[in-house]
N, C-alpha and C positions, 0 to 999 in steps of 0.2 A: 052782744056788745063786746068790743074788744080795745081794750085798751094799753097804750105806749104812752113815753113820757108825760106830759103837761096836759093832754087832751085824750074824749074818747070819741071811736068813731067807730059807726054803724058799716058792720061788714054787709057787702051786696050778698044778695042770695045767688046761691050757684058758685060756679068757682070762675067765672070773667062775666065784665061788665064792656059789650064790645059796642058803636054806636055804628049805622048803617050807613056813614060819609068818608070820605080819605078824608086823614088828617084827626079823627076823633079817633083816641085811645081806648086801649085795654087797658081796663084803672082796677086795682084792687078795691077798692069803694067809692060811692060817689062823691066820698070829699077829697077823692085825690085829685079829681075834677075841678075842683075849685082852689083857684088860686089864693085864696085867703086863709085857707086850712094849712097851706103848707108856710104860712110866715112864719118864724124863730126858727125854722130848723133850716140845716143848710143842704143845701141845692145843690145837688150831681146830675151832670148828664152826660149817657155814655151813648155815644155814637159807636155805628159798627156798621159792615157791609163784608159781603163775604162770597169768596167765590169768584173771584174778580176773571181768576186764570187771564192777564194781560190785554183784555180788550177792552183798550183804550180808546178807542174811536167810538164805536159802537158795541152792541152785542151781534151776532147771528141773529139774522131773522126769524128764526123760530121762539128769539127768546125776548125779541124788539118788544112787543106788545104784552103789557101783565094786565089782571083781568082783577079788580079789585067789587065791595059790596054793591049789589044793585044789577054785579054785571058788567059796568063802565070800566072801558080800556083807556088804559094810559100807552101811550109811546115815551120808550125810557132809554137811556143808557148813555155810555159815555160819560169822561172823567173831567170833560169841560163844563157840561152841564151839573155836575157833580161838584165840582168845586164851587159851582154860585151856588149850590143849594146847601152845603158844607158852611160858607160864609152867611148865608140866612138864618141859618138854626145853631149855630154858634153864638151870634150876634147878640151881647147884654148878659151873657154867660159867663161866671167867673170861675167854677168849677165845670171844665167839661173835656171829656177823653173819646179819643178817636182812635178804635183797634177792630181788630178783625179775625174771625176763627179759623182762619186757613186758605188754602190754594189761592193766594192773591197771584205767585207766580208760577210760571211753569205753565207760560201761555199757551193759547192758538190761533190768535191773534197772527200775523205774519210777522209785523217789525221784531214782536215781544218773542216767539217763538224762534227764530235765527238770531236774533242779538241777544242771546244769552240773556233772558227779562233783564237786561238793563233798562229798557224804556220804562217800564213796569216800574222797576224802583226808582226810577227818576220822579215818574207820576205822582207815587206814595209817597216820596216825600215832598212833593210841591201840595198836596193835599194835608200833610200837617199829621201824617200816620203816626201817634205812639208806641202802637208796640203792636204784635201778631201771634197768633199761637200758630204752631207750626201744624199744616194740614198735610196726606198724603204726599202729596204734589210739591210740597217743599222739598221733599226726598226723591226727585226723579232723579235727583243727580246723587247726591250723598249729603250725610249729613255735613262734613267737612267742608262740600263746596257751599253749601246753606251757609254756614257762619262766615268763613273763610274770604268767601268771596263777595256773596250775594250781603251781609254783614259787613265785612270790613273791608271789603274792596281790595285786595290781595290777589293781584294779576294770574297769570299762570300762562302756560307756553300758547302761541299763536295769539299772542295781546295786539290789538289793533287788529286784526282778523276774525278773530273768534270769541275775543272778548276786551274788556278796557275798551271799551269804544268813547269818542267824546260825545259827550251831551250834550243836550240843546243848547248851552250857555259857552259851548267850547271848551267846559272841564273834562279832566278826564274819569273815569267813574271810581266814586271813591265810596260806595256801599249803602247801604240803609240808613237812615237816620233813625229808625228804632229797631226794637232787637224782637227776636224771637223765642217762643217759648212751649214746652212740653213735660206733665208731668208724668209719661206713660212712656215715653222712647228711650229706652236706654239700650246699654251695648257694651262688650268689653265684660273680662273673666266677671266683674264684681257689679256689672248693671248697675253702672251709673248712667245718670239720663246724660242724654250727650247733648241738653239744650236744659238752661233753668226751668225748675219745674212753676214755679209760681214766682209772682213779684209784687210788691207793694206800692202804690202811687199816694199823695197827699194832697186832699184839699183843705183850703183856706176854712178856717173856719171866725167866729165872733170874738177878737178881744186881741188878733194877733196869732192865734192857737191853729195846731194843724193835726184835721184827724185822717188816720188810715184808710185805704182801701185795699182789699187782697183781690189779686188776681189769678185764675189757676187754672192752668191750660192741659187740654188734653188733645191725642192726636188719634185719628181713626184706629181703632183696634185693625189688627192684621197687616198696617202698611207697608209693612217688610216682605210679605206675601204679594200683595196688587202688583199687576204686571207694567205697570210702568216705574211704580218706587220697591221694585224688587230689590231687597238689603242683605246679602248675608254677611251678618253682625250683629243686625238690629234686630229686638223685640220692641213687640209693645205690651205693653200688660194691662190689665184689667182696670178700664176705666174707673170701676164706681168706687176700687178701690181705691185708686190711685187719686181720687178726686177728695173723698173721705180724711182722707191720709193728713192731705196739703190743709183740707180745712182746718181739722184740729188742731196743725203746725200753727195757723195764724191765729189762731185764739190763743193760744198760749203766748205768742206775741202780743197780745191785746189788741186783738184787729176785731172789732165786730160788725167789719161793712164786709164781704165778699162777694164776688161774682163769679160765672165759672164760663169760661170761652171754652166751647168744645168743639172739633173739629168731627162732630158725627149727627147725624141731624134724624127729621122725622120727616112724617108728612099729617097737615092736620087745615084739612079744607083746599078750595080750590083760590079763596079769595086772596089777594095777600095781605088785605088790612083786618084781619080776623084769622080768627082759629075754632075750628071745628072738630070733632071726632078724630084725636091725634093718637098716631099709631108710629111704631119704630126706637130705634134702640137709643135714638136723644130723650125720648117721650119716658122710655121702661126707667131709664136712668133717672130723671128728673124727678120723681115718683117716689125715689128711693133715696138718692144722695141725699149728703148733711143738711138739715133744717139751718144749721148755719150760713149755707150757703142764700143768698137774699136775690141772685137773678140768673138765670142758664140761657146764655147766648148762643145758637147753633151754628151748622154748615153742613157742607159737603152732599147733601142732599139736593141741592140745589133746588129745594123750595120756600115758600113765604108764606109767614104766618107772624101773630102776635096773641097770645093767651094768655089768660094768669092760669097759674098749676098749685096747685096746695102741694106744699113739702109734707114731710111725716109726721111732723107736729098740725099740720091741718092748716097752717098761715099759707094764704097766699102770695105767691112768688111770679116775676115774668117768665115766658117760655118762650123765645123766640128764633126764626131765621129771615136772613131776608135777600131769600134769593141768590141768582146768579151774576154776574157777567153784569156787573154794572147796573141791576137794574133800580136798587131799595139801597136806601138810609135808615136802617134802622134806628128810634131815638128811644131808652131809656132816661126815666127822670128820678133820681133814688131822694130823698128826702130823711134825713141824717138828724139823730138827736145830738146837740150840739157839746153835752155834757159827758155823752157815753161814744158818740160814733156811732151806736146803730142804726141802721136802717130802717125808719117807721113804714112800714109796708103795709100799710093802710093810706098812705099816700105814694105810693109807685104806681107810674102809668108806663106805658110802652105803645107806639106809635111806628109805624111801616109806612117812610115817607118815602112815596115813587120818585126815583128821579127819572124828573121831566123834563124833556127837551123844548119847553116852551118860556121857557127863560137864556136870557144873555150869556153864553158859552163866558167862561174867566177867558179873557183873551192869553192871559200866558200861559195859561193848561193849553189854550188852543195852539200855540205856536210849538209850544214841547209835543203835543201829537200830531203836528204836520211833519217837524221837525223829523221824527222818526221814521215816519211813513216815507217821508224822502229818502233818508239815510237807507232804510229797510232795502229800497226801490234801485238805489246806486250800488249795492251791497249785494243784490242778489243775481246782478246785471254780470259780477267780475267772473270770466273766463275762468276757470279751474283745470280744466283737463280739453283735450282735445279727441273725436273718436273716428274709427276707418271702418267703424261696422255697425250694425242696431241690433240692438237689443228686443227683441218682443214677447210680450208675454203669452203669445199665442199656444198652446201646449197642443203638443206633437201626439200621433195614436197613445204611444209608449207614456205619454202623460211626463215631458222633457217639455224644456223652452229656453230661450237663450238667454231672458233675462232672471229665471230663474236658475241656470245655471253662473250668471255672472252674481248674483246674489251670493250663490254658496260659497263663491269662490273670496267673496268679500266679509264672510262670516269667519270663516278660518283667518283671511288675514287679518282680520278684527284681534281673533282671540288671542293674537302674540305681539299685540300693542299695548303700549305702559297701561295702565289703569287709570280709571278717570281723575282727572285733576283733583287733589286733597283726598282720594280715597284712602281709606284707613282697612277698609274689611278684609275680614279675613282672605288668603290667599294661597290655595296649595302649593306646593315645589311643582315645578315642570313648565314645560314652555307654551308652546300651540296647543290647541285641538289635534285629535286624532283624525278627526272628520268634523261636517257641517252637516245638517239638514236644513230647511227652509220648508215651512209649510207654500206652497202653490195655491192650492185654491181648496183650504179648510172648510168641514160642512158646518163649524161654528166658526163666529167672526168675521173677519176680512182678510186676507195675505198681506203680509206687510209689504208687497210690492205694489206701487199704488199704478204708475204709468211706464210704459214703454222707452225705453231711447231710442230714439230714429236717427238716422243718420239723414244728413239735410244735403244739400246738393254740392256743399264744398268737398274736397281731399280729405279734408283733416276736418271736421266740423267742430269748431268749438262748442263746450259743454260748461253751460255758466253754472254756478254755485247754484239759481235756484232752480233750474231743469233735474240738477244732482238731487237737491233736498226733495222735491216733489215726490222724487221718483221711487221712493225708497222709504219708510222710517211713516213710525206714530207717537215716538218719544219714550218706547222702548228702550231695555238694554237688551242687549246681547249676554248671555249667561254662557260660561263652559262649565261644565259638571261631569263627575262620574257617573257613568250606566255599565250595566254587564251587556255583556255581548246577546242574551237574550233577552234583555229589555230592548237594544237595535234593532234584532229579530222581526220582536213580538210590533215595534211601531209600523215595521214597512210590511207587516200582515196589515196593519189597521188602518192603512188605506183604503182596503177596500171591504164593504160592508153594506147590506141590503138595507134599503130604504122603509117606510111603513107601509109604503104598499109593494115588498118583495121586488123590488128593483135593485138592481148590482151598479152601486157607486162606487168611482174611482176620485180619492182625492188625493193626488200625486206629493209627492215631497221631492225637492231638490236637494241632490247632493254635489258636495265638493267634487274640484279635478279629480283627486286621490282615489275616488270612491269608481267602483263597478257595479252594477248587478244585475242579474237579469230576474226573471218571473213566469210563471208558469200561468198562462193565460187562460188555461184550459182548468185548471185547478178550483179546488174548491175555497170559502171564503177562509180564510185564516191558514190555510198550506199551498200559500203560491208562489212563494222564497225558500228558497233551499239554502242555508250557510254556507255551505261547499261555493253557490253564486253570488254570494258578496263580499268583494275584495275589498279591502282596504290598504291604501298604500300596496297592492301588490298581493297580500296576505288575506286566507280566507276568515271571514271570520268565525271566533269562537264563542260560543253561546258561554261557555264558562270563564271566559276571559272577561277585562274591564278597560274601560274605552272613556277617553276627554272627548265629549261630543260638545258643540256650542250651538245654538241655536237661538231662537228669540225666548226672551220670556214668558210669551201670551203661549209658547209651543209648550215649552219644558214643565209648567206647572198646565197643561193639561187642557186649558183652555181652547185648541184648537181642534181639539178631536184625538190626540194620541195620549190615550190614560197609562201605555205600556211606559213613559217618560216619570212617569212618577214613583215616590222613594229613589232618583236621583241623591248623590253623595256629593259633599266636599265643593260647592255653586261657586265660582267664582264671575263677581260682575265685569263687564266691558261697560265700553261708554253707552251711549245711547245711540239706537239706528240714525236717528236724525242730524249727530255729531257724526257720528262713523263711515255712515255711507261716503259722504261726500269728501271726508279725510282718504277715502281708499280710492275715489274720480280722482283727486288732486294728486295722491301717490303715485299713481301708476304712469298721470302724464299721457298717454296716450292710450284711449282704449281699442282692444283690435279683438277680434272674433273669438269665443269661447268654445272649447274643446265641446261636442256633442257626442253623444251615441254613449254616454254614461245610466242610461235604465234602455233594456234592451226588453222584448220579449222571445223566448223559447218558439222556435217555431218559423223565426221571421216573421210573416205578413200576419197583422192578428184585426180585426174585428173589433169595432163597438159595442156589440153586444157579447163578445168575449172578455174586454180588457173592463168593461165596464161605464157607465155616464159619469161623464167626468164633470165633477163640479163645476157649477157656474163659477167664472173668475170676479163676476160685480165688472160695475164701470168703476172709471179710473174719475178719480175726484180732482176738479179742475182747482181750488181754491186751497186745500187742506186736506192732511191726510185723514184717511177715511176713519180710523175709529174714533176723530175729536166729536161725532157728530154725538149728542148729550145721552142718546138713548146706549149707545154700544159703550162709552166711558162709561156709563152705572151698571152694567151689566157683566163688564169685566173687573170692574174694579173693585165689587164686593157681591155680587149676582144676587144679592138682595134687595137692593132699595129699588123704589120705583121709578117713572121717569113724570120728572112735574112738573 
């Protein structure tokens, strides 16, 4: 028997009490079930959804249908059906908060993805969002432009082009309506979090009186590291501390309700109205953070569940995620002693409500995502550059292409453009890159070059904005960094390399104009480059000298297959491939044929089974660039979680 305030209540056995229908809770006991147990004390409900990443319409088809007890599939998603099911479970509720643990933006979606997630945050706030903890994905851009812009709506160059765009109503976009938060991201000589680490909200309570809630967010450990919110500046530090930490802060404020938004998740069953056999670093953490903490809201995992978890003192607590891309509302119910503020958790239930597409779409969520999808559609149509040649990604014996050489050529010009809007990170002295490389077709991942430019039948063929975006980018940056001249060396040996069953693969890298080299085709694996045959700018290079190369991120931290790129020095970021590309189509104005015969072989005429099987290139993805697909985002962006 376990007793709180005015009442005692019979804890379930086991540690979750889950029932076999949508819609029945994970209750800490079965009188959190009943609606009569929870009168005098006051009534919290916290709604959350997580993972949104900008798709507003729908989700991806792989992620349409979620599979709840029993078996029974639901068809879910989209933010119009969302919002009737928002106004349902709100509805007679006088305390109740609506937040979410991360990657809401920083779509792949199309509108949300090219309009700078404006649409995104239009949505969120016509949904009635209060506040968000900042997930990886917050940080594809920097932290600066998170507050700056995506926050406070603070324009920045190419407005009406590239960003400030009007909104469904004809305003022009003036930022979030609620804010963001992080208690593990900081940055700067003295690490301080570069986002509030926790924040407090009040509910109503009996006589006139208002008691506390604490709020306390954390953001995926490593962010700064993942290839697409590559940071140099940023750390994150150690979640369980850094959650611990904020607890005690709001007890010592007098807060005894908390909750902990955490932007790192688990996996625990396959149903999403239940929780089974939960495993992962939201789960290790929950296990262990403060007993004061009373519920741990997940992400980033991109999967659904609802559990009760006993904290360290043995009390049970909810554990929950709910999913991706539109699919779950998650509802929390906390029941507060009305003299102290805490949270009687012997009446806490948690519920993983599908949203379903079999309800009345909110007609003005519906017009705000047509709204876009038009705009997205007119937007992506406009002329940017014009071309007098194509580009193809077909690769040549010598393992050359033309669009992998116009690639490189757009990576060096990357590296001597301002820095992304509101960037604050660190920054070396110097100007360009020394050189470019461009993975071609890596034996891990995908090449960030997704499709072809063809030239079409006109003179001059115009090259709209989204022929440009397709063609190019997964929402990477671009990084320059220092390397020695034998870590250069050592990468363009590690192209080629025998397979598991002793096959000789060739996985090409593109380089800049600037660059020469040739290879010894006849050589063995890791002495097929001689220094003496790689010029740079004219000059051989030197295995003891040191070199600004730029490259993509999924390259430089290794991800692609060249390990010789790592212990790189001194990272400075560029914008992101999906900004930059089509900034450098637009620049040039007209694009006209690229220099070739920049990788040569020794020998002249060389063989296949000399030069080596050159990696397959993948097909060219017609909707979206190829690494948004769920399983390759979780693999790159912490190569531990699974795909669920």
């Amino acid at each position: 028997m376990n007793g709180l305030g005015r009442r005692v209540f019979l804890t379930a056995a086991g540690a979750v009490g889950v029932r076999a229908v949508t819609g029945s809770a994970a209750a800490a006991t079965r009188a959190a079930l009943d609606a009569v147990s929870g009168a005098g004390y006051v009534d919290v409900q916290l709604l959350n959804i997580t993972d949104l990443h900008g798709y507003l319409s729908a989700p991806p088809d792989r992620d349409s249908v979620i599979t709840g007890a029993g078996g029974r599939k639901y068809t879910v998603g989209g933010v119009a059906y969302m919002a009737t099911h928002l106004k349902r479970l709100r509805a007679g509720r006088a305390n109740t908060f609506f937040f979410a643990p991360g990657d809401l933006f920083s779509g792949w979606e199309f509108p949300a993805f090219t309009l700078s997630d404006e649409p995104t945050v239009e949505a969120l706030n016509l949904l009635g969002l209060d506040f968000a903890t900042a997930g990886n994905h917050e940080f594809d851009r920097t932290p600066g432009f998170l507050v700056q812009h995506m926050e406070q709506g603070r324009p920045y160059e190419g407005e009406g082009s590239t960003n400030t765009f009007p909104d469904s109503r004809g305003r022009r976009f003036h930022g979030a309506d609620f804010r963001y938060y992080s208690a593990n991201a900081v940055a700067g000589p003295g690490g301080a979090t570069v986002l509030p680490p926790y924040h407090i909200e009040w509910v109503r309570a009996p006589g006139g009186r208002q008691l506390p809630i604490g709020f306390i967010h954390l953001t995926a450990l490593g962010t700064e590291q993942f290839s697409n919110s590559f940071q140099p500046g940023l750390t994150t530090l150690d979640e369980l501390t850094a959650a611990n930490r904020c607890a005690a802060e709001l007890k010592a404020r007098g807060v005894n309700a908390i909750v902990l938004s955490m932007h790192d998740g688990a996996v625990a069953g396959s149903a999403f109205d239940s929780g089974t056999d939960p495993s992962g670093p939201a789960y290790d953490l929950a296990l262990r953070v403060s007993a004061d903490i009373d519920a741990i809201v997940t992400g980033h995992w991109h999967c659904a569940f609802t559990m009760m978890l006993p904290d360290p003192a043995g009390r049970l607590r909810p554990f929950v995620e709910a999913g991706c891309h539109g699919q779950i509302v998650n509802e929390i119910t906390l029941r507060l002693d009305p003299a102290t503020g805490a949270v009687v958790r012997e009446l806490t239930t948690s519920t993983n409500h599908p949203n379903t597409r079999d309800v009345t779409p909110d007609p003005e969520m519906g017009k705000l995502v047509d709204y876009w999808k038009g705009y997205a559609t007119r937007h992506a149509a406009t002329t940017i550059c014009r071309q007098r040649a194509s580009f193809r990604r077909a690769l040549s014996a010598a393992g050359e292409s033309t669009m992998g050489n116009l690639v490189a050529d757009w990576a060096l010009w990357a590296s001597a453009q301002p820095p992304d809007s509101f960037d604050t990170s660190p920054r070396p002295q110097g100007g360009r890159a020394d050189l470019a490389l461009i993975a071609l077709a890596p034996r891990t991942g995908r090449s960030v070059i997704n499709t072809d430019l063809l030239l079409g039948s006109a003179t001059e063929d115009p090259v709209s904005f989204e022929r440009a975006w397709r063609a190019v980018g997964y929402g990477s940056p671009l990084v320059t960094a220092t390397v020695s001249g034998r870590q250069l060396h050592d990468a363009l040996e590690q192209q080629w390399a025998l397979d598991a069953h002793g096959t000789l693969t060739y996985a090409p890298l593109a380089v800049s104009d600037n660059v020469r080299y040739s290879f010894d085709a006849a050589g063995p694996v890791g002495d097929r480059v001689a220094p003496a045959d790689v010029l740079i700018g004219g000059s051989a290079l030197r295995l003891d000298g040191t070199y600004r190369l730029v490259t993509s991120s999924y390259t430089l931290t290794g991800q692609d297959g060249f390990p010789a790129l790592g212990g790189f020095r001194e990272p400075a970021r560029h914008r992101r491939d999906t900004d930059s590309f089509p900034a450098y189509v637009a620049a040039r104005g007209i694009l006209v044929a690229v220099s070739t015969g920049r990788v040569a072989a020794k020998g002249g005429r060389i063989s296949a089974e000399a030069t080596g099987v050159l990696v397959p290139l993948g097909e060219p993805v017609p909707s979206l660039p190829a690494p948004v697909a769920a399983a390759e985002e979780a693999a790159r962006d912490t190569g531990r979680r699974p795909v669920c």
